[in-house]
N, C-alpha and C positions, 0 to 999 in steps of 0.2 A: 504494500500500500504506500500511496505516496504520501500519506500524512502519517508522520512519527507525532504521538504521544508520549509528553514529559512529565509527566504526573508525578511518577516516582519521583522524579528528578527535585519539582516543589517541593514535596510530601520531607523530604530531606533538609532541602534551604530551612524551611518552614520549624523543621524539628514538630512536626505533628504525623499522626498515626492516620493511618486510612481506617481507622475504628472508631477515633476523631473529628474526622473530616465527614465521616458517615452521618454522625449525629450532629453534628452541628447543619448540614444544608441537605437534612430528611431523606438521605438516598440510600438504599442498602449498601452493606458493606460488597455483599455478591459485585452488582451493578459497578459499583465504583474500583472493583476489581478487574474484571471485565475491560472495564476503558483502560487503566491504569494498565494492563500486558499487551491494548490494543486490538484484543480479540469482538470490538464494535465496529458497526457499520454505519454510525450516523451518534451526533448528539444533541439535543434539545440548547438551543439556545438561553434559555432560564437555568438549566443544568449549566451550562459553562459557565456564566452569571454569576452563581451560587461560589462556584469553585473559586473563580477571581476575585470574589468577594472576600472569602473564610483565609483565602491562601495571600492576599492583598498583593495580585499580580494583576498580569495580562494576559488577554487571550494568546497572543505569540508567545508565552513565557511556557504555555502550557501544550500548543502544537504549532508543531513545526512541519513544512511544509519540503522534503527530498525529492529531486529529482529524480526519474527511472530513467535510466538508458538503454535503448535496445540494442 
């Protein structure tokens, strides 16, 4: 996929738990795992929202956008 998610990568700066960040912006921990390995195919703009909120970044902080070359 050509959009790499950094989640982990906040989840670290941040020094909070994806157990944390679960409860704080009402998402399961499943769900927010899911995004966080990448294994999603879309996400709800209030969902990213929430994240850039709790995690006091930006949407670019959080996916990043790789090139594929054939």
């Amino acid at each position: 996929m050509a959009i790499e998610v950094k989640l982990d990568l906040m989840l670290v700066k941040r020094k909070m738990r994806l157990n944390e960040l679960s409860e704080r912006i009402g998402i399961s921990v499943t769900n927010l795992s899911l995004l966080k390995t990448g294994k999603v195919k879309g996400m709800r703009f209030n969902t990213l929202e929430a994240i850039c909120r709790e995690l006091d970044c930006q949407p670019g902080d959080i996916l990043e956008y790789i090139a594929e070359y054939v």
